[in-house]
mmCIF file of the protein (N, C-alpha, C, O) and its ligand, coordinates in Angstrom:
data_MODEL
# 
_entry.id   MODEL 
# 
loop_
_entity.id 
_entity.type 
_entity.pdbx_number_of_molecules 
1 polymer     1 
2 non-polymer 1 
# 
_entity_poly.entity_id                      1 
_entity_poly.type                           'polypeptide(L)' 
_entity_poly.nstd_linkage                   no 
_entity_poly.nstd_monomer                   no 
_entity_poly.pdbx_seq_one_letter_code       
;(UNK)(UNK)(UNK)(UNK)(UNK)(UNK)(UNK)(UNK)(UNK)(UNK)(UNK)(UNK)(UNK)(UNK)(UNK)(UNK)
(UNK)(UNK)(UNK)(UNK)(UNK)(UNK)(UNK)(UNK)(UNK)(UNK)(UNK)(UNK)(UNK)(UNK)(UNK)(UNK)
(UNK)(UNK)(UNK)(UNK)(UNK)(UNK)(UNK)(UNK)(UNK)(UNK)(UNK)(UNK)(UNK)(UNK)(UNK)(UNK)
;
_entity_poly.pdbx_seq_one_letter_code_can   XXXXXXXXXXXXXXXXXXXXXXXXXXXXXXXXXXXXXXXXXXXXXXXX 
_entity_poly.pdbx_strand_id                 A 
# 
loop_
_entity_poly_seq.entity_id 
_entity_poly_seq.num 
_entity_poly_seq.mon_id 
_entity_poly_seq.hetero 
1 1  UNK n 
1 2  UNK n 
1 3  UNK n 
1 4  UNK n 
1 5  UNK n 
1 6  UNK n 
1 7  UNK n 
1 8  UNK n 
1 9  UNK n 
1 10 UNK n 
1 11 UNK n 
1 12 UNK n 
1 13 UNK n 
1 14 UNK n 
1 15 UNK n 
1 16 UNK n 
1 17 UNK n 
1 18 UNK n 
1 19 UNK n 
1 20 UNK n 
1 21 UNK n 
1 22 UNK n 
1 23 UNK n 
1 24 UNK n 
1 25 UNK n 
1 26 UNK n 
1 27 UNK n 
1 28 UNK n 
1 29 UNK n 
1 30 UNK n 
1 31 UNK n 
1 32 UNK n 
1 33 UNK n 
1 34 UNK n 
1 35 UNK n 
1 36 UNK n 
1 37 UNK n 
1 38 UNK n 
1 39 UNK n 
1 40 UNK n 
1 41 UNK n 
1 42 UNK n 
1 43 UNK n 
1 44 UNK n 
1 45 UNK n 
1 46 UNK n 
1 47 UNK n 
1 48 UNK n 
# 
loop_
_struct_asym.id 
_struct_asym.entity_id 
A 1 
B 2 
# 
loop_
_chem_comp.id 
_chem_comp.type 
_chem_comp.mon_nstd_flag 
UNK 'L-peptide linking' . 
ZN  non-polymer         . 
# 
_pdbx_entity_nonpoly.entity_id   2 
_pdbx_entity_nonpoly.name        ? 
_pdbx_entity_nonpoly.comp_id     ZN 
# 
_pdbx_nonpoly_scheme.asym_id         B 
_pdbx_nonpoly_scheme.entity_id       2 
_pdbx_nonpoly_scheme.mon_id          ZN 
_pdbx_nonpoly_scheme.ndb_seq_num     1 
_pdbx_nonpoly_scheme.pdb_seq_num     101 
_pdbx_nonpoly_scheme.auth_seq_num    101 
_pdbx_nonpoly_scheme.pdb_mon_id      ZN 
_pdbx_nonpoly_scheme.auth_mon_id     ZN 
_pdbx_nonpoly_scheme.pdb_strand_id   A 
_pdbx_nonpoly_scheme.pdb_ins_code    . 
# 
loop_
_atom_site.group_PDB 
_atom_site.id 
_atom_site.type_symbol 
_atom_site.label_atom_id 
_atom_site.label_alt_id 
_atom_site.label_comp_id 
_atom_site.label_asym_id 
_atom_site.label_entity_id 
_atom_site.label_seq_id 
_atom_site.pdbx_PDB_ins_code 
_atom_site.Cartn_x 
_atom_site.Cartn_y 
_atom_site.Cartn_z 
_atom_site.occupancy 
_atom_site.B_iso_or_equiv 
_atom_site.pdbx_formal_charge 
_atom_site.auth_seq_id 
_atom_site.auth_comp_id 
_atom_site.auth_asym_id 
_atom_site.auth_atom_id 
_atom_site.pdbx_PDB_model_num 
ATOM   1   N  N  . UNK A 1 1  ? 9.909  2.709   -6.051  1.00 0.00 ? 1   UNK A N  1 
ATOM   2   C  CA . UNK A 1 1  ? 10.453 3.455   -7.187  1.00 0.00 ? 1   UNK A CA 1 
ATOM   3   C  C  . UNK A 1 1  ? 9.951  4.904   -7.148  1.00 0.00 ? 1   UNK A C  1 
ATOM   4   O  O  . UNK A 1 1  ? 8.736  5.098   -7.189  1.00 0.00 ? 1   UNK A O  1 
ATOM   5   N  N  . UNK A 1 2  ? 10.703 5.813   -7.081  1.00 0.00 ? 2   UNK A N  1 
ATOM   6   C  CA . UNK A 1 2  ? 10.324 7.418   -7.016  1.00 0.00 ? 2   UNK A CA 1 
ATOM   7   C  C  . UNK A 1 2  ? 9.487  7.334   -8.305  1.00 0.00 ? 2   UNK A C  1 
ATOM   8   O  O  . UNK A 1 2  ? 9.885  6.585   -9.198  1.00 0.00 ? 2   UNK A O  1 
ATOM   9   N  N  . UNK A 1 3  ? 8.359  8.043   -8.470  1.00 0.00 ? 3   UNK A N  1 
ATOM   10  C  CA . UNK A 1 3  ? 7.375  8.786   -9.537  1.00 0.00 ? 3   UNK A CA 1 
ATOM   11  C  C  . UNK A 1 3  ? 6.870  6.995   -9.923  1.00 0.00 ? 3   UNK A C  1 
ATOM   12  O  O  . UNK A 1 3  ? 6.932  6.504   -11.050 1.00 0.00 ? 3   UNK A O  1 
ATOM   13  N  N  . UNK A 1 4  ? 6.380  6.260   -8.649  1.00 0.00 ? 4   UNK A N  1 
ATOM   14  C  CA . UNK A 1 4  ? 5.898  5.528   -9.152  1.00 0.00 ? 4   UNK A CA 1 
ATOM   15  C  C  . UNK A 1 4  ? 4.729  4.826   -8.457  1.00 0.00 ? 4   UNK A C  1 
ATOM   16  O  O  . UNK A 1 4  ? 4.927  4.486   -7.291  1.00 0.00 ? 4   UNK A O  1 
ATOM   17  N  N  . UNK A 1 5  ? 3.613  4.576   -8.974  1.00 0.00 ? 5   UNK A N  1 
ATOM   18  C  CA . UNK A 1 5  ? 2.281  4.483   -8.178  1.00 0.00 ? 5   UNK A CA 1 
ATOM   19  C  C  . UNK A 1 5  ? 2.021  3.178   -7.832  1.00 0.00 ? 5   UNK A C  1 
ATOM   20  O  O  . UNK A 1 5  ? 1.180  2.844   -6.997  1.00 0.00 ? 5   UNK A O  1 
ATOM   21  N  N  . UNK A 1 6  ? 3.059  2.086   -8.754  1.00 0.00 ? 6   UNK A N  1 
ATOM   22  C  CA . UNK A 1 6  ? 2.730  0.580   -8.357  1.00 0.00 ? 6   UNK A CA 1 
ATOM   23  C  C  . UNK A 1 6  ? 2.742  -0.114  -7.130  1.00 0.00 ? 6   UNK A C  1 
ATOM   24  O  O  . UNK A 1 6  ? 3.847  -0.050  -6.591  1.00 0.00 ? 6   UNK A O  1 
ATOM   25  N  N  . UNK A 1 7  ? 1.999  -0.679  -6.577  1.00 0.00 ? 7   UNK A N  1 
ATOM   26  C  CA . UNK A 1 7  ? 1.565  -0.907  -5.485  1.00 0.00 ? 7   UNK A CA 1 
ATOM   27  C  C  . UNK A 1 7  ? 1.263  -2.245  -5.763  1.00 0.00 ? 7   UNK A C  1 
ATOM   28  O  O  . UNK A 1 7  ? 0.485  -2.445  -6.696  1.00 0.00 ? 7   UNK A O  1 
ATOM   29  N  N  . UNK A 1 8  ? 2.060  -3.943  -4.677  1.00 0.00 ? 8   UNK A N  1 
ATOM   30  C  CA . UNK A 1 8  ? 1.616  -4.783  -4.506  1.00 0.00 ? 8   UNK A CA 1 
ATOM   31  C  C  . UNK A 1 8  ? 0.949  -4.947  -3.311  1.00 0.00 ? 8   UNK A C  1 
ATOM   32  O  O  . UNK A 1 8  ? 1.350  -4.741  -2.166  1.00 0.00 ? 8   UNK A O  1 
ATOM   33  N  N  . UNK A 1 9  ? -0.599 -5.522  -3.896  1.00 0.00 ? 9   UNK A N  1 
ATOM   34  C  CA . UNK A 1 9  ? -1.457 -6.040  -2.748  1.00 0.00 ? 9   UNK A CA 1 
ATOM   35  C  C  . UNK A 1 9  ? -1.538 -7.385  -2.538  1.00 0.00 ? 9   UNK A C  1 
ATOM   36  O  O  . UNK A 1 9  ? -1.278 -8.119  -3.491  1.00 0.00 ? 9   UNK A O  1 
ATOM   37  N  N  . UNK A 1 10 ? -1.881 -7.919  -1.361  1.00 0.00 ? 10  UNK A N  1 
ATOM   38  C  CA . UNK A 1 10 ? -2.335 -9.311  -1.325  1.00 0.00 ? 10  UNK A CA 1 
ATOM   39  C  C  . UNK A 1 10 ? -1.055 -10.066 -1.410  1.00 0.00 ? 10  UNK A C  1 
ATOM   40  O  O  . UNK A 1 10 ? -1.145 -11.236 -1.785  1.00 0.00 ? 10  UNK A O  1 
ATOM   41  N  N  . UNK A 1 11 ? 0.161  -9.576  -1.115  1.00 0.00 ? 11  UNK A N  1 
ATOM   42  C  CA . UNK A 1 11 ? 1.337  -10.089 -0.741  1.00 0.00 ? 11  UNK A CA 1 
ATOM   43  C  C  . UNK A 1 11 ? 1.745  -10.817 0.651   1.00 0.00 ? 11  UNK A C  1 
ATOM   44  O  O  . UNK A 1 11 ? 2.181  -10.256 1.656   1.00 0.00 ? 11  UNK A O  1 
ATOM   45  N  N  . UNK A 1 12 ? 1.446  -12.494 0.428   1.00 0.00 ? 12  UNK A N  1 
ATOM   46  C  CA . UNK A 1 12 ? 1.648  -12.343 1.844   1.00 0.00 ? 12  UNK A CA 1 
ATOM   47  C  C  . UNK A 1 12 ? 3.087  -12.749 2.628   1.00 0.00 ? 12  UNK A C  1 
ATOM   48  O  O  . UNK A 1 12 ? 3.162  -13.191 3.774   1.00 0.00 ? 12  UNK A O  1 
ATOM   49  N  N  . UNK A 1 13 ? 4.128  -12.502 1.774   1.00 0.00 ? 13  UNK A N  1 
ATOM   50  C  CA . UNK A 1 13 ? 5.364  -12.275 2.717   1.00 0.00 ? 13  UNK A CA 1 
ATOM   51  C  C  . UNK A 1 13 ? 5.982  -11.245 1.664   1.00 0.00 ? 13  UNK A C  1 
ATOM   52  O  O  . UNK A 1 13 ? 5.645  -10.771 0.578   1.00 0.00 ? 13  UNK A O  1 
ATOM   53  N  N  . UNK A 1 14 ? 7.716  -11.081 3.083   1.00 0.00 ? 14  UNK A N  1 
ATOM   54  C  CA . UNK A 1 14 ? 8.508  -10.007 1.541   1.00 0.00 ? 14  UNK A CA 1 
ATOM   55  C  C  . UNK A 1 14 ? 8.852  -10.832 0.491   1.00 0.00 ? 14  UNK A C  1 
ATOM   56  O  O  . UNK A 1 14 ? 9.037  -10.449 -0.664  1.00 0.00 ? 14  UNK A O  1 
ATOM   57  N  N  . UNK A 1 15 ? 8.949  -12.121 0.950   1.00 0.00 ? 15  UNK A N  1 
ATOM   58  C  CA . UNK A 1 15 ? 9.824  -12.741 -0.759  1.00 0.00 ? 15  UNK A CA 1 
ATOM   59  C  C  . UNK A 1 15 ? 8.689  -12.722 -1.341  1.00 0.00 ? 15  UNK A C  1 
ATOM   60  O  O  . UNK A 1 15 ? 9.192  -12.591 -2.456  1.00 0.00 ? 15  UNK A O  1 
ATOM   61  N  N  . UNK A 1 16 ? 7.429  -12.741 -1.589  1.00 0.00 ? 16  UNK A N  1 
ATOM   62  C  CA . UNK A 1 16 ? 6.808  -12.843 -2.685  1.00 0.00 ? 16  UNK A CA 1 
ATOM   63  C  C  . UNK A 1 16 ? 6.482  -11.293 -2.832  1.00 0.00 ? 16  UNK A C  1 
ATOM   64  O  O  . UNK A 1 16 ? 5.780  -11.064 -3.817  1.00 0.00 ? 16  UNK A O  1 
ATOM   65  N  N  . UNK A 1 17 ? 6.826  -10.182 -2.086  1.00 0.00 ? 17  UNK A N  1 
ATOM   66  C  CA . UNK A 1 17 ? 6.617  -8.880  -2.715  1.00 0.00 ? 17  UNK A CA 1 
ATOM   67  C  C  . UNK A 1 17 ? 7.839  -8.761  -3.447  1.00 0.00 ? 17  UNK A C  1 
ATOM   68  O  O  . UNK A 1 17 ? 7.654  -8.405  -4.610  1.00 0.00 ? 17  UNK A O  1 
ATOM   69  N  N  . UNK A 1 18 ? 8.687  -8.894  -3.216  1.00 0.00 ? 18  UNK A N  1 
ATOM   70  C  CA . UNK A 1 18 ? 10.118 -8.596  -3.744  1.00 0.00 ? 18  UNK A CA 1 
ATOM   71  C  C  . UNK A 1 18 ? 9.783  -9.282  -5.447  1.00 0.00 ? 18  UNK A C  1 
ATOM   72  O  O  . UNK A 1 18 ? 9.716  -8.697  -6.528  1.00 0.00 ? 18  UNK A O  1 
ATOM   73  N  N  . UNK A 1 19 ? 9.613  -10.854 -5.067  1.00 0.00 ? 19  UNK A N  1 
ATOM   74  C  CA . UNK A 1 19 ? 9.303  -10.919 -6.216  1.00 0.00 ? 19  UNK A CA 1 
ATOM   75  C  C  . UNK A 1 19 ? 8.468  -10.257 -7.462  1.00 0.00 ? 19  UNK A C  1 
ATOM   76  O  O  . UNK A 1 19 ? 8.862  -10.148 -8.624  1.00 0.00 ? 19  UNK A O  1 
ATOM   77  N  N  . UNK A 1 20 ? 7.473  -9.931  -7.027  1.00 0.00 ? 20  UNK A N  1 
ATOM   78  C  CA . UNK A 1 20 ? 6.308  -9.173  -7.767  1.00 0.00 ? 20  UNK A CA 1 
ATOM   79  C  C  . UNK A 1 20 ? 7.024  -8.008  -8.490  1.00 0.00 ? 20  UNK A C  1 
ATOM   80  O  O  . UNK A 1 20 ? 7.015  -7.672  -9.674  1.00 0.00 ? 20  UNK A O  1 
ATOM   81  N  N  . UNK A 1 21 ? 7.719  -7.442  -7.278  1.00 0.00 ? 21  UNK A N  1 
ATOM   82  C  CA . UNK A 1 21 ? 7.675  -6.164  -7.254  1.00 0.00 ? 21  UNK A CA 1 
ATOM   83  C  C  . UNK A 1 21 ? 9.323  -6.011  -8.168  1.00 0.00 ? 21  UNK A C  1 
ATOM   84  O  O  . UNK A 1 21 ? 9.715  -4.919  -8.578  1.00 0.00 ? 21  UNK A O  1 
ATOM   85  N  N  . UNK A 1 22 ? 9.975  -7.078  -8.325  1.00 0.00 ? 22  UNK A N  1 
ATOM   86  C  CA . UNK A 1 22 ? 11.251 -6.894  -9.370  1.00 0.00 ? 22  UNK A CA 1 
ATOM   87  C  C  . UNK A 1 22 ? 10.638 -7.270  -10.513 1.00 0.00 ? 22  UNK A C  1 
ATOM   88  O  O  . UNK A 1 22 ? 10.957 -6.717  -11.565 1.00 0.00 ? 22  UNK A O  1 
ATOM   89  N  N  . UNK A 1 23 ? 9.835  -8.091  -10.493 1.00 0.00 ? 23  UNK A N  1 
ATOM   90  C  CA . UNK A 1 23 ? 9.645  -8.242  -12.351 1.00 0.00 ? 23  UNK A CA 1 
ATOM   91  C  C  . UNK A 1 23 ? 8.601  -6.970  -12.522 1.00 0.00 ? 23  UNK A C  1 
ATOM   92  O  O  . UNK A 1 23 ? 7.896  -6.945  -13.531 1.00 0.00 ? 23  UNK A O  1 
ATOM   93  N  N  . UNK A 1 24 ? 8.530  -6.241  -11.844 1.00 0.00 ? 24  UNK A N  1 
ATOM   94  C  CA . UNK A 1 24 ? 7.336  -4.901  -12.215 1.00 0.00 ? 24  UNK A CA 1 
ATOM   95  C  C  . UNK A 1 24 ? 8.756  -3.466  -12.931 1.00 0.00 ? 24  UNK A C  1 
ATOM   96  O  O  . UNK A 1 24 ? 8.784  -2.638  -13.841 1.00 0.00 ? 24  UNK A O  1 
ATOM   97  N  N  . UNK A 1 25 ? 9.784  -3.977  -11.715 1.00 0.00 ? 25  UNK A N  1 
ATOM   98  C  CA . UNK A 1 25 ? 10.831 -2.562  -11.895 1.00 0.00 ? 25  UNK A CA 1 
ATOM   99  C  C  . UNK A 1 25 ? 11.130 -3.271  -13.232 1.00 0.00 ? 25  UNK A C  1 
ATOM   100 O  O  . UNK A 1 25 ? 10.770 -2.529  -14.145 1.00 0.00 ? 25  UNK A O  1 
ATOM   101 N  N  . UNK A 1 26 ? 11.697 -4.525  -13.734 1.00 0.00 ? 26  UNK A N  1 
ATOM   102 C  CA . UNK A 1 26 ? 12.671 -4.970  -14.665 1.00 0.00 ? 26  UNK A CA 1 
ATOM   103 C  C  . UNK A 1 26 ? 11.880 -4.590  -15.581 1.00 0.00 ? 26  UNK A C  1 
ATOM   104 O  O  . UNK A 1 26 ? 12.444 -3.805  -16.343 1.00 0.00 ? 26  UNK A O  1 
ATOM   105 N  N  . UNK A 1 27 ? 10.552 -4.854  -15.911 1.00 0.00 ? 27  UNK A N  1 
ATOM   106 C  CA . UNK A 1 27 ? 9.452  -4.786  -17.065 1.00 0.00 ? 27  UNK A CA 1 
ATOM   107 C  C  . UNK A 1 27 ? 8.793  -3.167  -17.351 1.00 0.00 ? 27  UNK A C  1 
ATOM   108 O  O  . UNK A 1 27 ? 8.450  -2.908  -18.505 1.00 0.00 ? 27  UNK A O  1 
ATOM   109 N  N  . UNK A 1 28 ? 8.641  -2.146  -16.311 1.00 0.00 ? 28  UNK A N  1 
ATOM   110 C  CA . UNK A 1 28 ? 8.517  -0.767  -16.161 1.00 0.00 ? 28  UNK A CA 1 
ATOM   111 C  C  . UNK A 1 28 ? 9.243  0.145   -16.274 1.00 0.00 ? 28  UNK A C  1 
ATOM   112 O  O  . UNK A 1 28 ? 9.060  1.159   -16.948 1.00 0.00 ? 28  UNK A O  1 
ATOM   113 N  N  . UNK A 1 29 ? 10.300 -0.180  -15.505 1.00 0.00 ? 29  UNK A N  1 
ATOM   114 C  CA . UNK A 1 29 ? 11.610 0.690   -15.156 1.00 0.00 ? 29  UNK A CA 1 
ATOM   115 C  C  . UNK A 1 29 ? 12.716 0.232   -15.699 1.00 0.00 ? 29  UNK A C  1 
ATOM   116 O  O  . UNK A 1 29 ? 13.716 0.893   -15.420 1.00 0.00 ? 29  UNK A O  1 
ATOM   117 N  N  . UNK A 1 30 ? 12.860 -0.615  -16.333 1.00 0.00 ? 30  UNK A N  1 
ATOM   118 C  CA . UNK A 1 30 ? 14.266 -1.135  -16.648 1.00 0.00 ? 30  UNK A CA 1 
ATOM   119 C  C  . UNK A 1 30 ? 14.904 -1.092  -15.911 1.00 0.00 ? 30  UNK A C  1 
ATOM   120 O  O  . UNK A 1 30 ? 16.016 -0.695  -16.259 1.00 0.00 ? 30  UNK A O  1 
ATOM   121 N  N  . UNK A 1 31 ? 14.736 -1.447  -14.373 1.00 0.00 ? 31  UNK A N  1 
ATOM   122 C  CA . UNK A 1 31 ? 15.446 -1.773  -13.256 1.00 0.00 ? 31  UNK A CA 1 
ATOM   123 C  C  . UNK A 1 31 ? 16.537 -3.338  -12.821 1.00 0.00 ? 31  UNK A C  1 
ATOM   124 O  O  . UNK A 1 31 ? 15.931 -3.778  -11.844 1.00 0.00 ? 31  UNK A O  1 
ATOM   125 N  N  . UNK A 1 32 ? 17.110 -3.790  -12.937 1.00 0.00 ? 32  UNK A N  1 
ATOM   126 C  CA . UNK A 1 32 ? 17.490 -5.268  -12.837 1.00 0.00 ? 32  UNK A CA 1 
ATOM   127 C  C  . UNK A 1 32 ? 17.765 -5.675  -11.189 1.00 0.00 ? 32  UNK A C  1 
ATOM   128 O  O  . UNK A 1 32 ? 17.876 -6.831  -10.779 1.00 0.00 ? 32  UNK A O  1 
ATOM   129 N  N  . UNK A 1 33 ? 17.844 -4.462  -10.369 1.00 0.00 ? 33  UNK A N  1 
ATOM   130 C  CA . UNK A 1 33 ? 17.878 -4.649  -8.935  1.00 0.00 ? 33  UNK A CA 1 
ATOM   131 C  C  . UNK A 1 33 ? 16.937 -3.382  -8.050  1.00 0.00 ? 33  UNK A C  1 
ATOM   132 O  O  . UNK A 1 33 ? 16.942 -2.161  -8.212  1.00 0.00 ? 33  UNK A O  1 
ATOM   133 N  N  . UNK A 1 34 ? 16.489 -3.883  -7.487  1.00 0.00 ? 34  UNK A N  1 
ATOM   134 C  CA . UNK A 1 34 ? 15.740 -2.799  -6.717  1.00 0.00 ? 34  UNK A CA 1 
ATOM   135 C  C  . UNK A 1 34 ? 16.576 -2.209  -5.600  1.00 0.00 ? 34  UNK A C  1 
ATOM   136 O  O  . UNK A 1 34 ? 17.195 -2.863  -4.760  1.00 0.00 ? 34  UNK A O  1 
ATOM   137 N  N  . UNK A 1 35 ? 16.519 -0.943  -5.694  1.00 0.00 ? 35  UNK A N  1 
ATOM   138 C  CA . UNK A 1 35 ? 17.481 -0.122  -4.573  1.00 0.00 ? 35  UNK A CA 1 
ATOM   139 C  C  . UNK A 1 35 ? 17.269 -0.578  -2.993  1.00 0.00 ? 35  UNK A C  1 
ATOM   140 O  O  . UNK A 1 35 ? 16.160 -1.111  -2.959  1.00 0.00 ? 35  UNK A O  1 
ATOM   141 N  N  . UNK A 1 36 ? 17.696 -0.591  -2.041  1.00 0.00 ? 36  UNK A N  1 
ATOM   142 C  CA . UNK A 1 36 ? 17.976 -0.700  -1.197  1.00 0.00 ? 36  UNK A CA 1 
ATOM   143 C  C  . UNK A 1 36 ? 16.810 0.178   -0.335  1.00 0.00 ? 36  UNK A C  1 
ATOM   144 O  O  . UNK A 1 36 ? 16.096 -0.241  0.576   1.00 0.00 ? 36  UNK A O  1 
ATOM   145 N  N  . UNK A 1 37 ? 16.846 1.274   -0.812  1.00 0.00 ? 37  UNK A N  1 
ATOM   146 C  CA . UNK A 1 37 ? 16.154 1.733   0.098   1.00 0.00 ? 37  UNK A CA 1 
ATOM   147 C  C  . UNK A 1 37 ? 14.828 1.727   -0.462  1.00 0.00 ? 37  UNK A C  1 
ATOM   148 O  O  . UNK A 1 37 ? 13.852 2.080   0.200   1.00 0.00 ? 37  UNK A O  1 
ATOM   149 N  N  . UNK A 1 38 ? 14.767 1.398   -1.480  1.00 0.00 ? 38  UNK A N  1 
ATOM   150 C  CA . UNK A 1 38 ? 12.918 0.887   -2.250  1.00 0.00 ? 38  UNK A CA 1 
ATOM   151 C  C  . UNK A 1 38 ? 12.394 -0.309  -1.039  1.00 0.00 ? 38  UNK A C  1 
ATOM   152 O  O  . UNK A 1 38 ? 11.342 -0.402  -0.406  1.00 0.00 ? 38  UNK A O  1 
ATOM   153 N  N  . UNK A 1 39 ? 13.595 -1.113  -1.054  1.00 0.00 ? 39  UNK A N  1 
ATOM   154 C  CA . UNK A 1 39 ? 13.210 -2.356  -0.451  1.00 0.00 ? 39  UNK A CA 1 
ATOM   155 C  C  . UNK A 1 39 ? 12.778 -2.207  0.673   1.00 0.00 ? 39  UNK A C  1 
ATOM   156 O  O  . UNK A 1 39 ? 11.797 -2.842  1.061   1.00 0.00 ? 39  UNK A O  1 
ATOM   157 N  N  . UNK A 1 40 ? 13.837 -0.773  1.923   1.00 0.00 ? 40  UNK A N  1 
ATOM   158 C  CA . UNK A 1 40 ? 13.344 -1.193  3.216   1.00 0.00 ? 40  UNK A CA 1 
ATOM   159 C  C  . UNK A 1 40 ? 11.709 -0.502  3.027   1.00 0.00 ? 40  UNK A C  1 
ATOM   160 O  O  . UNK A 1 40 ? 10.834 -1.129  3.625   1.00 0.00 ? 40  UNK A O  1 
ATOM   161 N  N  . UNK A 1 41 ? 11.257 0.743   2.237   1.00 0.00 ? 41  UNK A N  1 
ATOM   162 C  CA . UNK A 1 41 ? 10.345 1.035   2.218   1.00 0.00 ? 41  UNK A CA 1 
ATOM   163 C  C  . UNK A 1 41 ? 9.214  -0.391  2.300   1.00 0.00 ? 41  UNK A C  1 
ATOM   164 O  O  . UNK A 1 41 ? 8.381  -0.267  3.198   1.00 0.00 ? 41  UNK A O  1 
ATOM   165 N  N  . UNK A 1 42 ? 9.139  -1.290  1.729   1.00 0.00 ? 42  UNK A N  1 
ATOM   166 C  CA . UNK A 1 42 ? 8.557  -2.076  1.026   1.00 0.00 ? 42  UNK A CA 1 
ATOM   167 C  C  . UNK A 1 42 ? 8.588  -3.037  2.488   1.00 0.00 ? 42  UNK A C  1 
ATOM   168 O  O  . UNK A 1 42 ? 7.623  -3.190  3.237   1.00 0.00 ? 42  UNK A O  1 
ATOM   169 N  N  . UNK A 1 43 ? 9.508  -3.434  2.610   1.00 0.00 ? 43  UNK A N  1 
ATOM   170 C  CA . UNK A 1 43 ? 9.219  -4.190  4.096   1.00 0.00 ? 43  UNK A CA 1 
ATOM   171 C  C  . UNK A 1 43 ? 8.830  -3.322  5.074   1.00 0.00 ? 43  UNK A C  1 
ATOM   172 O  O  . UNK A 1 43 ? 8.843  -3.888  6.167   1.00 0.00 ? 43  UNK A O  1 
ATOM   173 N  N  . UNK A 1 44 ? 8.488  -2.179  5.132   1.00 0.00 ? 44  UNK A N  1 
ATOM   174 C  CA . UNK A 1 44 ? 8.039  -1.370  6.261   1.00 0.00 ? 44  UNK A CA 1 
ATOM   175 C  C  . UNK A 1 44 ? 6.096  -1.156  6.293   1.00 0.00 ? 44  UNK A C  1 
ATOM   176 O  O  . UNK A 1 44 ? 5.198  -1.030  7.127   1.00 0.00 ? 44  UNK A O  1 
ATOM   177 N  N  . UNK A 1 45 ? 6.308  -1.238  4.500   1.00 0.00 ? 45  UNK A N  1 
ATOM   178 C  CA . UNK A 1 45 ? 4.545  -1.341  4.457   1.00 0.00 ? 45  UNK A CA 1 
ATOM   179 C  C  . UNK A 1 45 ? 4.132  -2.774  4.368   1.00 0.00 ? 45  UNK A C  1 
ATOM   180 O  O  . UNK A 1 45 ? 3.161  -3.130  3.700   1.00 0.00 ? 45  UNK A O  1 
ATOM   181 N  N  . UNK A 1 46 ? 4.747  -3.438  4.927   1.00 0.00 ? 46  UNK A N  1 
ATOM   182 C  CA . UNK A 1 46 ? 4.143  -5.163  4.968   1.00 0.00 ? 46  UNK A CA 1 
ATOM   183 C  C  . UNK A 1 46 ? 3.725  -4.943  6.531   1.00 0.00 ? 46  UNK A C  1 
ATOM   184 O  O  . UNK A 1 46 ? 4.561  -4.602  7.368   1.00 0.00 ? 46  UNK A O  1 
ATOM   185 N  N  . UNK A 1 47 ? 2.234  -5.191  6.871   1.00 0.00 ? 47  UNK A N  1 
ATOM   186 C  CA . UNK A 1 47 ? 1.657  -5.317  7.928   1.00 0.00 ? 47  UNK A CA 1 
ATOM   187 C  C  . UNK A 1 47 ? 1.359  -6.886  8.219   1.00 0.00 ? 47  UNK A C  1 
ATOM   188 O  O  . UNK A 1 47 ? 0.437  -7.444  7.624   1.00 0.00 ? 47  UNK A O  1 
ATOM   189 N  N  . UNK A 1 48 ? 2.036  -7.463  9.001   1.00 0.00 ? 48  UNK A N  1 
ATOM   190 C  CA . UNK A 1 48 ? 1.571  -8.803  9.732   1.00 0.00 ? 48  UNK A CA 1 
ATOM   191 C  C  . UNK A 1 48 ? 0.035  -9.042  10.268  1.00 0.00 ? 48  UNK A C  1 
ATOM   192 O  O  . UNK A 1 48 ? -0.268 -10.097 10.826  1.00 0.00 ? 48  UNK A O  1 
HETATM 193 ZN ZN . ZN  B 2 .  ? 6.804  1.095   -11.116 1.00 0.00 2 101 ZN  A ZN 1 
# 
């Protein structure tokens, strides 16, 4: 999310960041889908 500092740690796949990380936009941002390109960000900082 642009202008936004939330950060999931201790995620250990994308479906459970995704998860985290939509009830954070829906509950913060009044988001109901996370953009597309939030997401690839988000799978790009998942380190195996
Ligand atoms: Zn946020």
């Amino acid at each position: 999310m642009p202008n936004c500092s939330f950060e999931v740690k201790n995620a250990s796949s994308v479906d459970e960041l995704m998860t985290i990380l939509g009830a954070h936009a829906k509950h913060a941002h009044n988001i109901e889908k996370i953009p597309p390109d939030v997401v690839e960000k988000v799978k790009k900082a998942i380190k195996p």
